[in-house]
C-alpha positions, 0 to 999 in steps of 0.5 A: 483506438482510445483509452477509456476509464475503467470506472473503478478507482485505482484501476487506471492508474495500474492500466496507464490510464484506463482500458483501451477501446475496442478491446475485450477484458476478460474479468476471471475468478471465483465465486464472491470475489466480485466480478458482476460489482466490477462489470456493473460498477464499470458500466454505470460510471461510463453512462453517467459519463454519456456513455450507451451501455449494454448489459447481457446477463447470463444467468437467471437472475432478473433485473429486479433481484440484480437492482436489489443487490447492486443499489446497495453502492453509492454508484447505482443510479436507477435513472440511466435504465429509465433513460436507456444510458444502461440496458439491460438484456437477459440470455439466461432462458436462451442458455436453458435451451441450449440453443448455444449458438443462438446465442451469437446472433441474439447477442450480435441483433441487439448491439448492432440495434443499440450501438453500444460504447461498452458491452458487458457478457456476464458470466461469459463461461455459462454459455458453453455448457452444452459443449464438448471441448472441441466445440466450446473452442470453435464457440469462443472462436466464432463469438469472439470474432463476431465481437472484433467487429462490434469496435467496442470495449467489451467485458466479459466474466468468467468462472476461474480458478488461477489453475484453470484460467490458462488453459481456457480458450477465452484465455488466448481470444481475450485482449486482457485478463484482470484475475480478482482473488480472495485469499486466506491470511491468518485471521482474515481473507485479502481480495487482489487484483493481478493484470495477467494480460493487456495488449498493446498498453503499459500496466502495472504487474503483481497483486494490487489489493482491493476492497468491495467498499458501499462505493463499490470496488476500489484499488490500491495501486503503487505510489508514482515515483518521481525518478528526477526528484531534486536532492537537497543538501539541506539539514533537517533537525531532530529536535534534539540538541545532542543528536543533531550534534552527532548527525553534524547539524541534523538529518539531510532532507529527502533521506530515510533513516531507519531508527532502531531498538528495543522496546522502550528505548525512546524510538518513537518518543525521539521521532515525535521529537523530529516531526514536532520539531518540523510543526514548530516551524511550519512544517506539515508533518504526518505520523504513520502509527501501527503501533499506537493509536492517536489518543494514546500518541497525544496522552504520551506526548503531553506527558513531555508538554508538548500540545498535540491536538493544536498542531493537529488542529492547525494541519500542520500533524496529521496522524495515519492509524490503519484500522482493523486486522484486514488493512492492506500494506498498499492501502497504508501507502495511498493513505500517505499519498494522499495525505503528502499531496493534499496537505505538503507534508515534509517530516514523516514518522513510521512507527513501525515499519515492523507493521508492514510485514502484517499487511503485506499480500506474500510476506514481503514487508521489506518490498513495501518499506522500499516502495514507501520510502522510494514514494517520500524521497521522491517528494523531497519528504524527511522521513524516519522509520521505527524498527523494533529489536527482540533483544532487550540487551545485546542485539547483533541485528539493525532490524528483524526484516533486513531494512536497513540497507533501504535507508539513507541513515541507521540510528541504533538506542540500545540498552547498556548495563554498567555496574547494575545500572541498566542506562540508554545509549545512542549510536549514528552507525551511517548517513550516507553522504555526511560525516558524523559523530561515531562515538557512543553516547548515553541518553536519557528520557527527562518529562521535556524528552529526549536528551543526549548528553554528549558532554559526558562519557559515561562509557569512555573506559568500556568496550562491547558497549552493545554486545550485552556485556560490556567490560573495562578496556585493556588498562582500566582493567588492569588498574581495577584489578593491580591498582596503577603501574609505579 
């Protein structure tokens, strides 16, 4: 046994490195989920790679009309039928005679002729519909061992929903059943790939989203987490004077620190401060924006003077904008991927990990802040994520998505009304591993931006500073009301 590329980017890394051969692949799903782009996409890979491959269709579709559609990809080369890398057989007229069992040694005549590397049926579950349950078992019985012996890889395309799939017989004779889905979600459909099944290898469970792109099907699958990371103990300034002093010398590299607040607080103007600090110094930094695209995010920063464009133009700020309503949550994390290995990147600003919660195939946006941020502490990156609050005053939450208790840091900006005047204020409530300063302290946003004032103490004579209703301690407000004890 060897293990083989599946031809389909993303997918060997989900299946540990591809599909093992001899082996048969069940492909199963419903209509317009992709399964003939699959197979096609797959077998034209491996014959661009020196690979005999067999291609039998099942249906009554001739070569021309199946060319038409598949040439519309990147990855179709008319030049591997002219030179016998791909050929091309067609079963259907032998299905429409229902000489089922023919279709075993018509089947078995051209592989034994041809020899291939890879075969493909498609769709496998046409042949049997000439056939009583007792009989298209003893079918898929009979064929399936016929193809043990062909030591080949096999893939074969099956007509399935998620409920009839496990009762089918081709379910148990199959090595592996990749399902592909198509699903509603509000405004939008999300194509999933789930390995339901892979004997003898590793794979990755769960959904993994895919696209049917003009190169054909690509996948998204999990980041690899490296487990021994080295931790450092190093400080990473904010690019904030004061809020450095409050962290006792900045953020510790390699951590995640979750920033928190209502809407205009100042989240996303202190992250730009973090990752245009690290600029500054060198340091490649990327910004990851569901809120905000990157001419907006340019305007607002040179509002506080700072050039953008330039550290952009030099590699050393790369901005991440997911586009459309249909982008995928595991999509967002290749895009950092990528950017993190291609470009050394050491500072990243999340803005917001709210966003992830929209992109996620069951809701389970607090999985992906965890699988993002286990993926850039693994690569030794600084990183801060933005999460906004509902509550313009008084906020009993860190987050609306239970995040918090993922992160290394939690950073809260609220709002703080004081004699009708409606201030901003600051509070480090963890860093994990560090000491720091847990006074509450007023900001303020001057046309540089962020500046903490950790001199001054405007609420040193309040309590219920972030409760929404802030009041006097115990004796200042004894002295408000009766004037100072004689």
């Amino acid at each position: 046994m060897k293990q083989v590329p599946t031809g389909i980017p993303g997918l060997d890394q989900i299946l540990d490195n591809g599909f093992t051969r001899p082996s048969t692949i069940l492909i199963a799903g419903t209509a317009g989920t992709g399964k003939t782009t699959f197979t096609i996409q797959s077998l034209f890979d491996a014959a661009k790679n020196g690979e005999t491959c067999l291609y039998f269709s099942a249906i009554s579709e001739p070569i021309a009309m199946l060319s038409g559609y598949m040439s519309k990809f990147s990855f179709y080369d008319q030049s591997l039928f002219e030179e016998e890398n791909l050929i091309y057989f067609d079963l259907s007229q032998e299905i429409m005679k229902n000489k089922t069992y023919d279709l075993i040694d018509i089947i078995d005549e051209n592989v034994e002729a041809i020899s291939p590397d890879r075969v493909a049926i498609d769709p496998i579950t046409t042949m049997d519909l000439s056939l009583n349950e007792k009989d298209r078992r003893q079918f898929y019985f009979d064929l399936f061992v016929g193809i043990k012996g062909w030591n080949t890889l096999v893939l074969v395309t099956g007509e399935f929903t998620e409920e009839s799939l496990p009762t089918s017989p081709i379910s148990y004779v199959a090595d592996a059943i990749i399902r592909l889905s198509y699903e509603l979600k509000p405004g939008f459909r999300a194509r999933y790939l789930d390995v339901l099944k892979m004997r003898g290898q590793e794979f990755a469970s769960g959904k993994h989203a895919y696209r049917i792109t003009g190169d054909g099907i690509i996948t998204y699958p999990r980041p690899t987490i490296n487990e021994s990371a080295t931790v450092a103990r190093e400080r990473v300034s904010t690019g904030i004077p004061g809020l450095d002093q409050m962290l006792n010398g900045g953020l510790i590299r390699g951590t995640t620190t979750l920033l928190s607040g209502p809407s205009g607080a100042g989240k996303t103007t202190t992250g730009m401060h973090f990752v245009l600090d690290g600029a500054g110094k060198g340091e490649s930094g990327m910004v990851v924006s569901f809120e905000e695209g990157a001419a907006q995010l340019r305007r607002n920063a040179a509002s506080y003077g700072w050039d953008v464009q330039s550290f952009e133009d030099n590699n050393l700020l790369h901005i991440i904008r997911p586009l459309g309503d249909d982008v995928y949550a595991m999509e967002s994390l290749r895009q950092i991927r990528e950017c993190v290995e291609k470009f050394d990147v050491k500072r990243v600003l999340v803005d917001s990990i709210n966003g992830f919660a929209d992109v996620s195939p069951e809701d389970d946006g607090v999985e992906y802040v965890q699988k993002t941020s286990s993926y850039l502490k693994s690569k030794n990156v600084t990183t801060v994520f933005v999460s906004e609050t509902r509550d313009l005053l008084g906020s009993q939450q860190v987050t609306e998505n239970g995040t918090s208790h993922v992160m290394d840091g939690v950073i809260m900006l609220r709002y703080v009304e004081i004699a009708s005047e409606l201030l901003r204020a600051v509070s480090v409530l963890k860093i994990r591993g560090s000491a720091h300063d847990t006074s509450i302290h007023e900001i303020g946003i001057t046309d540089k931006g962020i500046v903490v004032k950790t001199d001054e103490t405007p609420f040193k004579d309040y309590e219920g500073i972030f409760s929404g209703a802030p009041r006097l301690t115990g004796e200042d407000a004894f002295i408000k009301a009766f004037g100072k004890r004689r």
